[in-house]
C-alpha positions in Angstrom: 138.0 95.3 -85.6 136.9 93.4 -82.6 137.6 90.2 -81.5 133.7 89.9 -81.3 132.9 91.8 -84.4 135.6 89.5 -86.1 133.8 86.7 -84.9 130.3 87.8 -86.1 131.6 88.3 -89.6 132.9 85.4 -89.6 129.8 83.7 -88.7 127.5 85.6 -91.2 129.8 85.0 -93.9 129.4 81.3 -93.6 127.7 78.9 -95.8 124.5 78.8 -93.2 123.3 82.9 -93.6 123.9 82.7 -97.0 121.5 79.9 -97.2 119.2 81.2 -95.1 119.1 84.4 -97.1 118.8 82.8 -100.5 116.2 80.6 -98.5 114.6 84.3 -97.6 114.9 85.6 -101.0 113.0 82.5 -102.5 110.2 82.8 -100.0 109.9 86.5 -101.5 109.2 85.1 -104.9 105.7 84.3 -104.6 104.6 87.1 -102.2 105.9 89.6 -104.7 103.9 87.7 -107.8 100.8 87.8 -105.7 101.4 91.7 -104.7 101.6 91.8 -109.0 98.6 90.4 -109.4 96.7 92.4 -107.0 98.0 95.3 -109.5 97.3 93.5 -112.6 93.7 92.7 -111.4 92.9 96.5 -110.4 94.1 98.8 -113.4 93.6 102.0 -112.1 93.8 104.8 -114.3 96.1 107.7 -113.3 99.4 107.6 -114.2 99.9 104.4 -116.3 96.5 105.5 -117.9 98.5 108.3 -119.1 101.6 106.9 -120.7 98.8 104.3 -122.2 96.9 106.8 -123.7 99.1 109.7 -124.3 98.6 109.5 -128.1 94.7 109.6 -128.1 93.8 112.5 -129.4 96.9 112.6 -131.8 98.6 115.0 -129.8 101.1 114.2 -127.0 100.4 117.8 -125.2 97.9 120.1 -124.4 97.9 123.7 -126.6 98.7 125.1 -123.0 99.8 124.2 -119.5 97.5 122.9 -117.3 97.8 121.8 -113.5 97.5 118.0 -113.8 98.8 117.5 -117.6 97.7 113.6 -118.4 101.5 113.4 -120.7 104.0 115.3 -118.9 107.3 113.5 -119.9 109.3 114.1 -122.6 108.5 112.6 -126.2 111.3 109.5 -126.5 109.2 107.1 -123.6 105.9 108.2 -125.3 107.3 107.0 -128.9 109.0 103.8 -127.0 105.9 102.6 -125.6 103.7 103.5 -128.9 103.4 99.6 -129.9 102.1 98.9 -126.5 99.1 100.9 -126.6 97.2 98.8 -128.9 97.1 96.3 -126.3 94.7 96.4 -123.8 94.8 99.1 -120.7 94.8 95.9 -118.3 97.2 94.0 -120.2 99.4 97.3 -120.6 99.2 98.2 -116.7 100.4 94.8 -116.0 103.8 95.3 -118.0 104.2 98.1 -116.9 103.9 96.9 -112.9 105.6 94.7 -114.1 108.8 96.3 -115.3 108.9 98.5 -112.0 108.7 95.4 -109.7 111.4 94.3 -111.7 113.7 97.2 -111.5 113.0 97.0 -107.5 113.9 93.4 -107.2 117.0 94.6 -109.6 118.0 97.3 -106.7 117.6 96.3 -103.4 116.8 91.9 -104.1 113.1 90.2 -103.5 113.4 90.6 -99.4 114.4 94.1 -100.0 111.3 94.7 -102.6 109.1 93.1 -99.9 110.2 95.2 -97.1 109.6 98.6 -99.6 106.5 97.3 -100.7 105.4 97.2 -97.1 107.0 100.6 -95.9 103.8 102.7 -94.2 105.4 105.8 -94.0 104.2 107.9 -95.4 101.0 106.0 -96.4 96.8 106.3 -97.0 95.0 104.1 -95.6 93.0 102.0 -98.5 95.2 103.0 -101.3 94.8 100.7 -104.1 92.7 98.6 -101.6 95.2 97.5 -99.4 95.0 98.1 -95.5 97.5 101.1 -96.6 99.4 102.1 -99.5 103.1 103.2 -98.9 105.1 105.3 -101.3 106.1 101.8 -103.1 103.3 100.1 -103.0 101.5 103.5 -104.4 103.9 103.8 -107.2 103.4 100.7 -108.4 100.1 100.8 -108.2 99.1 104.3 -110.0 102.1 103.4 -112.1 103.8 106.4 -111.3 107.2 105.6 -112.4 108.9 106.6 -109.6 110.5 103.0 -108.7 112.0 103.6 -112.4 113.2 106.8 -111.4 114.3 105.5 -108.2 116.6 102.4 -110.2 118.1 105.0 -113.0 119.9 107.2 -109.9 121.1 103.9 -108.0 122.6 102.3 -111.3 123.4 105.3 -112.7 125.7 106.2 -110.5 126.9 102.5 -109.5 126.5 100.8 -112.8 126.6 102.4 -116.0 125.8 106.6 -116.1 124.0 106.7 -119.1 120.8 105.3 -116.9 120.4 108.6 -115.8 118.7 109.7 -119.3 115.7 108.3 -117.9 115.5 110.9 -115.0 116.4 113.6 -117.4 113.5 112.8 -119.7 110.7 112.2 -116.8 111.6 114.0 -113.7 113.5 116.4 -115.7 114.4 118.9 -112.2 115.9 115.4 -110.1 118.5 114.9 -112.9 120.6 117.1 -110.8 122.2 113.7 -109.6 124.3 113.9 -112.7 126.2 117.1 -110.8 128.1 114.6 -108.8 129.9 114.1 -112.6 131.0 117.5 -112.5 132.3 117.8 -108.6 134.2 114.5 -108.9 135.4 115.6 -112.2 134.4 112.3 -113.7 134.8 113.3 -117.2 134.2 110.1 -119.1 131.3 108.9 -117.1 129.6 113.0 -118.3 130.7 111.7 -121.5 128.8 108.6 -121.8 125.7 109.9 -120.3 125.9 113.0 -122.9 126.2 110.5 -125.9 123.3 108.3 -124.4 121.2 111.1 -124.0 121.6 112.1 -127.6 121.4 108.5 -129.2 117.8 108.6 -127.8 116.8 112.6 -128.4 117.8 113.1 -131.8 116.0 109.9 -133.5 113.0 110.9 -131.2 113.4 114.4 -132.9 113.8 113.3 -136.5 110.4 111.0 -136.1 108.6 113.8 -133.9 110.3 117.4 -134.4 106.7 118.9 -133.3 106.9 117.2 -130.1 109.8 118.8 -128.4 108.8 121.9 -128.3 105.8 121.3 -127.2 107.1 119.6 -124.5 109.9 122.8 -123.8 106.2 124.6 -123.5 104.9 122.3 -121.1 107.8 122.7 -118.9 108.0 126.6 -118.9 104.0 126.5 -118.3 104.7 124.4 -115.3 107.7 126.2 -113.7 107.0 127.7 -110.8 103.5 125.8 -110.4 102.3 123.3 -108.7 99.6 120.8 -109.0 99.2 120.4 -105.2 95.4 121.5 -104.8 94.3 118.6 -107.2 96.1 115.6 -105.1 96.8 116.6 -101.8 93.1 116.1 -101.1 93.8 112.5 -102.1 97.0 111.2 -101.0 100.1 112.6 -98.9 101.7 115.8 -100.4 105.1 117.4 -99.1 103.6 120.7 -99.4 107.2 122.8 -100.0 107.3 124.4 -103.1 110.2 123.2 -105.4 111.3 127.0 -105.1 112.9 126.0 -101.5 113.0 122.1 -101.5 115.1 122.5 -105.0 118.1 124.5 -103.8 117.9 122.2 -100.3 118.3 119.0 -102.7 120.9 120.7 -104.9 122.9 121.5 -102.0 123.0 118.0 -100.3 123.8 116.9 -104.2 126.9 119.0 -104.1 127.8 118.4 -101.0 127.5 114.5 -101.3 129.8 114.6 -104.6 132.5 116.5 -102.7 132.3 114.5 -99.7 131.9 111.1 -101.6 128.6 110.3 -99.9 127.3 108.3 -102.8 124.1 107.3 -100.9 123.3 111.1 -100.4 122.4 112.1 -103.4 119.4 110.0 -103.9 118.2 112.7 -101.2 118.8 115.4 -102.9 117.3 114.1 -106.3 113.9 113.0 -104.2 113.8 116.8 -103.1 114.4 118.3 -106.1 111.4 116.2 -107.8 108.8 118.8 -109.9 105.9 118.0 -107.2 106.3 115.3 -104.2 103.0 112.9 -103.7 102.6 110.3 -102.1 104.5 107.5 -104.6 107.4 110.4 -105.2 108.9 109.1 -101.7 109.7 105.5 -103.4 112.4 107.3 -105.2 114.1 107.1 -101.4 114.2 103.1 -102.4 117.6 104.5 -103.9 119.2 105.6 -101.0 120.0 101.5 -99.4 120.6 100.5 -102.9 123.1 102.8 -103.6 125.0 102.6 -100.1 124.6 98.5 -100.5 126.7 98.7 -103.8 129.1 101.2 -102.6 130.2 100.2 -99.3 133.7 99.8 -98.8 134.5 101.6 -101.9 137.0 104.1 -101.9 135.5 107.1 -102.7 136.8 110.2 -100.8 136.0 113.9 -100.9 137.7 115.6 -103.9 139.3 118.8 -103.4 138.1 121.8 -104.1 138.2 123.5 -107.8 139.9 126.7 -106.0 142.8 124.2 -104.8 143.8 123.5 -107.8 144.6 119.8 -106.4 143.4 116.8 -108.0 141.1 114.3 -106.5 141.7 112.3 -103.5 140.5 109.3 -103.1 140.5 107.7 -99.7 
């Protein structure tokens, strides 16, 4: 290091940044409960709308697949959520922005939040009547739950694996994050999330054994589809079929894990999401918060199977 690098460490790890930051990060606070309210004061009914009333006509799927499908996740969040839908769709939409603004502050800190909710690229111009809607901004307010998504890859690969059941359950084809188990050959962590995954799948089957394989019919109805020509008209699509951006993402995944690129494979979940609008690029929101908690961690590239060497860690 530097002599002037040295000294500019030294200065920003002083008592003065840090205030200033915490200062920052209070001056957040408010702007954040005010962006919240805008939400709270505007339900809009897409995507919330559909967790909300996913039990309405006392079946969670349609008899067939459809291109926009109001349910489309698995049974165990609509079950969850089932004492929340006698509340009001307003009050409802409000926990529910609620919880996401939460999970960003949780990743990247208010300032951070702030600075995603005010991302414009990509954006629409007048989404949720703002002077433009972002990714962020979109998926909190269409309630989307893509900031959700976004927070299960970060801490489940920095915290506690077993977050990653939430991916696996919503955006079932971005779950490939949980390869960078396997290439690292990180046995226990596989472990966990396997055990957490069934703690929640079988009581969800034992309540609602006629939902799972409705939902298993959902998803082969859906593969290889797209429900592009109903939103692209509306708000910014990534037009590639998950045909070609899958194996992309899967690649980047694998190639992350072996490398120890932990802030990588973020990417390669976002590109392997079942369809890409305009609030599926807040899942990027993963990327900083995943390289923030890792950095200066040692994790180097593992060797290859082939090798028949263990891990190295550099």
């Amino acid at each position: 290091m530097t002599p002037a690098r040295a000294r500019i460490d030294a200065v920003l790890r002083g008592p003065w940044p840090r205030r200033l930051w915490l200062l920052a990060n209070l001056a957040a606070l408010p702007a954040l409960a005010l962006i919240w309210l805008h939400v709270f004061q505007r339900p809009h009914q897409t995507d919330a709308y559909s967790t909300w009333h996913a039990w309405a006509d006392g079946r969670l799927y349609p008899l067939q697949w459809e291109p926009v499908t109001e349910y489309p996740y698995a049974p165990p969040l609509a079950q969850l959520i089932t004492p929340l839908t006698h509340l009001s769709f307003k009050l409802y939409n409000g926990l529910w922005a609620a919880l996401q603004l939460g999970a960003l502050v949780w990743m990247v800190g208010p300032v951070g939040a702030l600075v995603a909710l005010a991302w414009p690229i990509p954006n629409v111009a007048g989404y949720g009547d703002a002077a433009f809607g972002g990714p962020v901004y979109a998926s909190l307010f269409n309630g989307n739950p893509q900031i959700l998504v976004a927070a299960s890859i970060s801490f489940g690969l920095t915290r506690w694996p077993g977050w990653f059941t939430f991916v696996l359950l919503t955006k079932v084809t971005a779950g490939i994050g949980v390869l960078w188990f396997v290439v690292r050959r990180e046995w226990r962590n596989l472990a966990i999330l396997i055990a957490a995954l069934l703690v929640i799948v079988i009581p969800s089957f034992i309540i609602n054994p006629e939902t799972w394989p409705q939902w298993f019919a959902l998803l082969a109805g859906a593969a290889g589809h797209s429900s592009a020509p109903d939103v692209v008209a509306k708000e910014t699509f990534l037009e590639v079929p998950l045909l070609v951006r899958g194996p992309i993402g899967l690649a980047i995944v694998l190639l992350a894990s072996w490398r120890g690129w932990t802030w990588a494979v973020p990417i390669g979940c976002f590109l392997a999401l079942p369809d890409v609008h305009l609030s599926g690029f807040a899942v990027l929101v993963a990327v900083p918060a995943v390289w923030w908690r890792t950095r200066g961690l040692p994790t180097g590239p593992v060797s290859l199977p082939w090798t028949g060497a263990g891990a190295v860690r550099g």
